[in-house]
C-alpha positions as CSV (number, residue, x, y, z in Angstrom):
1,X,37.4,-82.3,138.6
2,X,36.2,-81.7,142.0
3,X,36.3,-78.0,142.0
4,X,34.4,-78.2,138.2
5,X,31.8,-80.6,140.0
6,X,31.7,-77.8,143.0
7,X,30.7,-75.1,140.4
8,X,28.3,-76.9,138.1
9,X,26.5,-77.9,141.0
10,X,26.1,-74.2,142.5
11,X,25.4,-73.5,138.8
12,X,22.4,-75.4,138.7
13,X,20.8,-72.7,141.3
14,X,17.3,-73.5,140.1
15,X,16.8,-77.1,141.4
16,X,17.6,-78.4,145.0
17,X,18.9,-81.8,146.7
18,X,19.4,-84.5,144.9
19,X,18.1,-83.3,141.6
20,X,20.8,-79.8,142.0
21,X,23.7,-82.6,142.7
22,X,22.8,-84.2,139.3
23,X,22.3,-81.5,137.3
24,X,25.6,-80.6,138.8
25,X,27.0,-83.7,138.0
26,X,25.9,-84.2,134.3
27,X,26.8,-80.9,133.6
28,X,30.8,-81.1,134.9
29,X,31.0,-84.6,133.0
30,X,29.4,-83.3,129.5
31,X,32.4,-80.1,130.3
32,X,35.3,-82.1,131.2
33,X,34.0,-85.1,128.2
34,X,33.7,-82.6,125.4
35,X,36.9,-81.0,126.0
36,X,38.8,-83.9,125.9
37,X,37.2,-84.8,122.7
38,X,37.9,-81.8,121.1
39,X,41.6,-82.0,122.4
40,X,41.8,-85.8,120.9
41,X,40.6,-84.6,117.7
42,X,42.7,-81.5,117.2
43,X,46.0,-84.0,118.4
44,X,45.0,-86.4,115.8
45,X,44.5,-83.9,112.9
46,X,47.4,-81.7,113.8
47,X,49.5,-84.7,114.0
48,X,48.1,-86.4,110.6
49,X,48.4,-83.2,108.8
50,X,51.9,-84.0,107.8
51,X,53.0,-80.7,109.4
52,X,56.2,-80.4,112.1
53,X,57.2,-77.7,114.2
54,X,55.5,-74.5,114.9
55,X,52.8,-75.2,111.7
56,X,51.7,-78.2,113.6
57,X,51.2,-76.4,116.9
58,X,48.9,-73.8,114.9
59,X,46.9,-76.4,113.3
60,X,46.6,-78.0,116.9
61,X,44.8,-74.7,118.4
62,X,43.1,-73.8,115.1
63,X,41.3,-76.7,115.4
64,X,40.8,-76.0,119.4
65,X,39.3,-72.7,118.3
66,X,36.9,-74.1,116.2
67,X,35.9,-77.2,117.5
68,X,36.1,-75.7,120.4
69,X,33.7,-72.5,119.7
70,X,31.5,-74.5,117.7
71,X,31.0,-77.5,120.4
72,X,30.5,-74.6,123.1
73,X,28.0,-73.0,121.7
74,X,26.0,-76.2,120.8
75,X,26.6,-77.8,123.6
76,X,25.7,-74.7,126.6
77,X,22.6,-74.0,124.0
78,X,21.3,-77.7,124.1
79,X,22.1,-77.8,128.1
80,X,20.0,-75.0,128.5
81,X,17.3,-76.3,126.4
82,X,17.3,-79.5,128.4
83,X,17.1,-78.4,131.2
84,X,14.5,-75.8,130.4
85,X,12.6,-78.5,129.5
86,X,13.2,-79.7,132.9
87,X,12.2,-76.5,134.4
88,X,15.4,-75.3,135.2
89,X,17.1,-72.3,133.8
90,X,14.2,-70.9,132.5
91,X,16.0,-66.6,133.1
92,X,19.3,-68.2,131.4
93,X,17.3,-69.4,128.5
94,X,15.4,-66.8,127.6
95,X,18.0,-64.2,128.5
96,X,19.1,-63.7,125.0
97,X,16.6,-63.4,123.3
98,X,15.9,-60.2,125.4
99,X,19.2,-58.6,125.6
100,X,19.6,-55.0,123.7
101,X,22.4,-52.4,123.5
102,X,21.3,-49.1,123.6
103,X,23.5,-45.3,123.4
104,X,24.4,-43.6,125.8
105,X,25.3,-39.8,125.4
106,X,29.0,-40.6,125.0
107,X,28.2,-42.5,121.8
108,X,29.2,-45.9,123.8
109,X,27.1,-48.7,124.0
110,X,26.2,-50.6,127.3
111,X,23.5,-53.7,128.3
112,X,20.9,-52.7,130.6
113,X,20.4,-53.7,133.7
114,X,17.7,-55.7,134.9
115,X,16.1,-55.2,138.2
């Protein structure tokens, strides 16, 4: 927990002090909060399901994968509206909304980069 507080708070590069601590903080907790959720759920469904065995380890990290992609993706997208709100974050929040692939003359794709 310590070393995911340590990250979120040199994630939250745009703010400073006290407020850069917070961020930091809030951020680690809604991490470490919403993947125990999603484990609790996927334990209580897998186990519930009837299932035994091996079926019931699939249904376990089937669920993970979906609850898991799903509460992701909702839950960095409302972070980063928060805190853009905020102030903060505006580059990560607006970043891909401005992201394009382009060809190169191998036929392979790539991102470019941005100054």
């Amino acid at each position: 927990m310590i070393v995911s507080l340590a990250l979120m708070v040199r994630f939250a590069h745009d703010a400073s002090g006290l407020a850069r601590w917070l961020l930091g903080l809030v951020h680690s907790t809604l991490q470490l909060v919403s993947v125990a959720a999603v484990m609790m759920i996927a334990s209580r469904l897998s186990s519930t399901s009837g299932l035994r065995g091996g079926w019931s380890l699939v249904v376990f990290l089937g669920v993970i994968g979906v609850l898991g992609g799903i509460g992701g993706m909702v839950g960095m997208s409302g972070y980063l509206w928060a805190t853009n709100c905020l102030g903060f974050h505006g580059n990560e929040g607006f970043a891909p909304s401005t992201t394009r692939t382009r060809s190169t003359s191998s036929g392979s794709t790539s991102t470019p980069r941005v100054p």
